[in-house]
C-alpha positions as semicolon CSV with decimal commas, in nm:
position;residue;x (nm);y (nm);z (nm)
1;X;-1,112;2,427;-3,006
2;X;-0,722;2,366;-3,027
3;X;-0,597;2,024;-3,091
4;X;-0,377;1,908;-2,807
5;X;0,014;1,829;-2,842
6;X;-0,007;1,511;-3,014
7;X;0,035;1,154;-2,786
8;X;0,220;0,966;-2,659
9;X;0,330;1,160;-2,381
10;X;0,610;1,114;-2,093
11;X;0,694;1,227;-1,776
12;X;0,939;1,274;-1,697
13;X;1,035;1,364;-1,309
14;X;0,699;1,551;-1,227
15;X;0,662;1,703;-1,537
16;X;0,462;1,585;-1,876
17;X;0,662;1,620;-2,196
18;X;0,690;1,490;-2,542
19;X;0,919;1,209;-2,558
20;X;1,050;1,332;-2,927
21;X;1,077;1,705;-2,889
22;X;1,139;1,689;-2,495
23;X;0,917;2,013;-2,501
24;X;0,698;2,030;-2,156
25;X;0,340;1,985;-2,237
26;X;0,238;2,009;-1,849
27;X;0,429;2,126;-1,540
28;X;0,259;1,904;-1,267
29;X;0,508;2,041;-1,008
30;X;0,356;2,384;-0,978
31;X;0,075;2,258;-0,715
32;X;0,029;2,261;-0,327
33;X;0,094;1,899;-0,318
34;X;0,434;1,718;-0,251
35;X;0,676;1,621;-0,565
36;X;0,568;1,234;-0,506
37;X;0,181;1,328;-0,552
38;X;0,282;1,543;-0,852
39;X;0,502;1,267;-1,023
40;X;0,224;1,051;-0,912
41;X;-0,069;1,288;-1,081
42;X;0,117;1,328;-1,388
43;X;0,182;0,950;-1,453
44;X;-0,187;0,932;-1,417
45;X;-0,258;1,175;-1,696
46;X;-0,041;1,076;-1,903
47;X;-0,178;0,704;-1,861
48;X;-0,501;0,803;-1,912
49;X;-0,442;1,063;-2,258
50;X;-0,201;0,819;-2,395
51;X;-0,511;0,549;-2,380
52;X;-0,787;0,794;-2,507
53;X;-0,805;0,683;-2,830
54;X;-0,794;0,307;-2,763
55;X;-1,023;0,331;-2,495
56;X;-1,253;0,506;-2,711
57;X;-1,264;0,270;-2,980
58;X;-1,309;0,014;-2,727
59;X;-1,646;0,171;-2,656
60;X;-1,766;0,226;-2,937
61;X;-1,745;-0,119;-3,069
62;X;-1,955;-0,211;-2,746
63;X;-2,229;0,056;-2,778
64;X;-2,243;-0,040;-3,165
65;X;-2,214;-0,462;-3,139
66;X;-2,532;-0,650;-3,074
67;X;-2,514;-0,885;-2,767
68;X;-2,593;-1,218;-2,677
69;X;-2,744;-1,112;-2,379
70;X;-3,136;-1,020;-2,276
71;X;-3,236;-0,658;-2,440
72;X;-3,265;-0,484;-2,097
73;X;-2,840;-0,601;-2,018
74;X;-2,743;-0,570;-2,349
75;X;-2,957;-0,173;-2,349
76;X;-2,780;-0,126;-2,012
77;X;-2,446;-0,174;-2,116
78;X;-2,511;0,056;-2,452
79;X;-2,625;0,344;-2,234
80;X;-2,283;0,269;-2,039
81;X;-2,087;0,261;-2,313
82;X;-2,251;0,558;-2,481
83;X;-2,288;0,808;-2,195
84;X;-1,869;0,729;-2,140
85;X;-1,839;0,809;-2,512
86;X;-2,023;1,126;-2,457
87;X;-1,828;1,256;-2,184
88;X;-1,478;1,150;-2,321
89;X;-1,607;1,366;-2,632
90;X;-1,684;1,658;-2,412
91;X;-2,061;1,603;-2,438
92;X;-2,321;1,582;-2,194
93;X;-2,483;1,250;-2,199
């Protein structure tokens, strides 16, 4: 698998670009929607690719930190945390 174009990314009308190179990464304005739902749509990916990697640490020091709280909450929130890690790293939990 290809690594993507590395973050952080911009956008900048409706489309997603690197902020160094200016190169488009995604053209979110090639859709059946309306320029406002694109612009819209493509602040939301870039949001949520920009905060991959944080938000992925961020789990992973919950599904590997022992809790405080009862074993069944504390095995709950691991098997949260874990099957989110999963699917952000293109498994199947």
């Amino acid at each position: 698998m290809s690594k993507h174009t590395p973050v952080p990314w911009e956008v900048e009308d409706d489309v997603i670009v690197d902020p160094i190179t200016k190169k488009v990464i995604v053209n979110c304005c090639e859709t059946d929607y309306s320029s406002v739902i694109n612009e819209a749509n493509a602040r939301f990916i870039v949001r949520a690719c920009n905060s991959y990697e944080e938000l992925l640490a961020a789990l992973k020091q919950i599904a590997n930190r022992p809790f405080a709280l009862n074993d069944a909450e504390s095995s709950i929130i691991r098997r949260i945390a874990k099957n989110a890690i999963a699917k952000v790293e293109g498994e199947n939990p």
